[in-house]
C-alpha positions in Angstrom: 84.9 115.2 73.3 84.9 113.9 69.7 87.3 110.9 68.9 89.2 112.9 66.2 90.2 114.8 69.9 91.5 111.6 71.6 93.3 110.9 68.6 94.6 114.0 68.9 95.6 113.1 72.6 97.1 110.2 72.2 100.6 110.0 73.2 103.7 108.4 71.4 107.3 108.2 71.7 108.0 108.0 67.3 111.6 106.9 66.6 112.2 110.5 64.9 112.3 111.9 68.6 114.8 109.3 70.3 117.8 110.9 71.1 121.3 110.5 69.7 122.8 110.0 73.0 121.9 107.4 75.9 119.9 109.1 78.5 120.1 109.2 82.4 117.2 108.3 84.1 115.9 111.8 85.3 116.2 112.5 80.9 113.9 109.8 80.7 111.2 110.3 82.6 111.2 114.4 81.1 111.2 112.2 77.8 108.1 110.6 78.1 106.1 113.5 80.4 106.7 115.2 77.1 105.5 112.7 74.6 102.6 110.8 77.1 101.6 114.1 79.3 98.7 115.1 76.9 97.2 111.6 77.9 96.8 112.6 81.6 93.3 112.7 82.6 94.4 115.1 86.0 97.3 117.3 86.1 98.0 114.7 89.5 98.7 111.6 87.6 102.0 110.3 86.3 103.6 109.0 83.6 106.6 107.5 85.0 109.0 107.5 88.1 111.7 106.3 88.9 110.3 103.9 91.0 108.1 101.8 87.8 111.5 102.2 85.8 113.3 100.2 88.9 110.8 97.5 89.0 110.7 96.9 85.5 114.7 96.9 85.4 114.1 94.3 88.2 111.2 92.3 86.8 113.8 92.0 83.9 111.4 93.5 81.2 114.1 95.2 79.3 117.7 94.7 79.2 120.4 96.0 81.9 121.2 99.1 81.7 124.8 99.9 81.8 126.6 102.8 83.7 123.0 104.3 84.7 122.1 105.2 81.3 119.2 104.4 78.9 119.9 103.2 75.1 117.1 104.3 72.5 116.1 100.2 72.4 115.2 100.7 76.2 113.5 103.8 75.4 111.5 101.9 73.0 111.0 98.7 75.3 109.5 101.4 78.1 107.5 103.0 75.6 105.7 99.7 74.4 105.4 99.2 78.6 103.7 102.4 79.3 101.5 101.5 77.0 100.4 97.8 78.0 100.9 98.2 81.3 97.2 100.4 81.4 95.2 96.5 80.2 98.4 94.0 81.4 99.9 92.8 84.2 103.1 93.3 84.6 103.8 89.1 83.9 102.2 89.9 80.8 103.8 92.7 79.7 107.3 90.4 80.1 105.9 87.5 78.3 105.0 89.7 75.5 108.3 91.3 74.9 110.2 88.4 76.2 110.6 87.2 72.2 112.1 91.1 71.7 114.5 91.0 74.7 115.4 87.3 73.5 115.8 88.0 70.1 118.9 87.3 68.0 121.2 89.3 66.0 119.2 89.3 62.9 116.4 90.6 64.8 115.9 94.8 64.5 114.0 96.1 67.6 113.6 99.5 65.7 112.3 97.8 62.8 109.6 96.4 64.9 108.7 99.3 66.7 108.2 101.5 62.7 105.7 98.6 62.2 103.9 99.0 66.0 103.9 103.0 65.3 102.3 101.9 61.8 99.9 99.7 63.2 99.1 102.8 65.8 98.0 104.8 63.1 95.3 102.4 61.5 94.1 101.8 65.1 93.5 105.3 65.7 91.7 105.8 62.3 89.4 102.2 63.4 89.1 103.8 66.6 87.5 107.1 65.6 85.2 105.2 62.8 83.5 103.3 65.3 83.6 106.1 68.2 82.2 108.0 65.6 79.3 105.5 65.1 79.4 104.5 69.4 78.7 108.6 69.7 75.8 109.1 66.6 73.6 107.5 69.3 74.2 109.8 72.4 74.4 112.9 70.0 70.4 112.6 68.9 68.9 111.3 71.8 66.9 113.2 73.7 67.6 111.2 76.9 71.3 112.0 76.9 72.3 110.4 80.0 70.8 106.9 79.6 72.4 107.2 76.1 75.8 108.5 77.4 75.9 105.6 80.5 74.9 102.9 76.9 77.7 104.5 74.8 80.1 104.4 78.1 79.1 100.7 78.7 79.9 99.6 75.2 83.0 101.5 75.1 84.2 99.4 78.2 83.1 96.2 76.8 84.9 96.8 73.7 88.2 97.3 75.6 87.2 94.4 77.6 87.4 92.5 74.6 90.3 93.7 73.3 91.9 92.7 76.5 91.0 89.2 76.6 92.2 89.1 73.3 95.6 90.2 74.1 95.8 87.6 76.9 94.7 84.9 75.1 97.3 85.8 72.5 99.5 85.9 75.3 98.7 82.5 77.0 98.9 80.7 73.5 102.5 82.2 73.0 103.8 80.4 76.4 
């Protein structure tokens, strides 16, 4: 796989797509099988249930939901979850968007979520530079495995990285 192909395969809920209409919690969960499903390593695996939605309704990492429907700003919110909650514990995830879900008036969740989609993009285009340069390696070798476990190692340990990052961010914030 080349990284211009992950890029490809990397899922996103844009604003463009978010309905006009609250949504029920079935619509939801076809909502994001749609946007996420190309991510899905096996055919097996799932994006979300009904269950995660309940127990991050109940871990208070969006707003209620009234009369069993699901505003575009919680559509949002579970968006930015599905995609921490891969590096993040859950305790995390809430103390990140606790300044979102806390936020006054003059605060515009869809405002921040064009800049996170922004940001997306120059991530993906740093992220296939130095895939591009990770891969160069495992491409010329002539002992492709040893290569391919170094290039898989150093992938990991990148992310690894990346996480503690985010935490630390995280732990400063508290």
């Amino acid at each position: 796989m080349k990284p211009h192909e992950i890029v490809e395969t990397e899922g996103t809920l844009p604003k463009q797509v978010l309905p006009t209409i609250d949504l029920y919690m079935d619509q939801v969960i076809q909502l994001f099988e749609q946007h996420y499903g190309k991510m899905k390593r096996s055919d097996d695996e799932t994006i979300l249930t009904k269950t995660m939605i309940n127990n991050y309704a109940k871990g208070k990492l969006f707003h209620p939901v009234k009369n069993k429907k699901y505003t575009n700003e919680h559509l949002m919110l579970l968006s930015l979850i599905y995609e921490m909650k891969g590096l993040l514990s859950i305790n995390d995830i809430k103390e990140t968007l606790r300044p979102l879900n806390e936020s006054d008036e003059g605060f515009s969740l869809e405002d921040f979520y064009d800049a996170y989609q922004v940001q997306k993009e120059q991530n993906m285009q740093a992220f296939e530079e130095q895939a591009e340069t990770l891969l160069a390696n495992v491409r010329t070798s002539e002992t492709n495995g040893i290569q391919q476990s170094l290039a898989i190692a150093s992938a990991v340990h990148m992310s690894h990285l990346f996480q503690r990052l985010a935490e630390q961010l995280i732990d400063e914030s508290k």
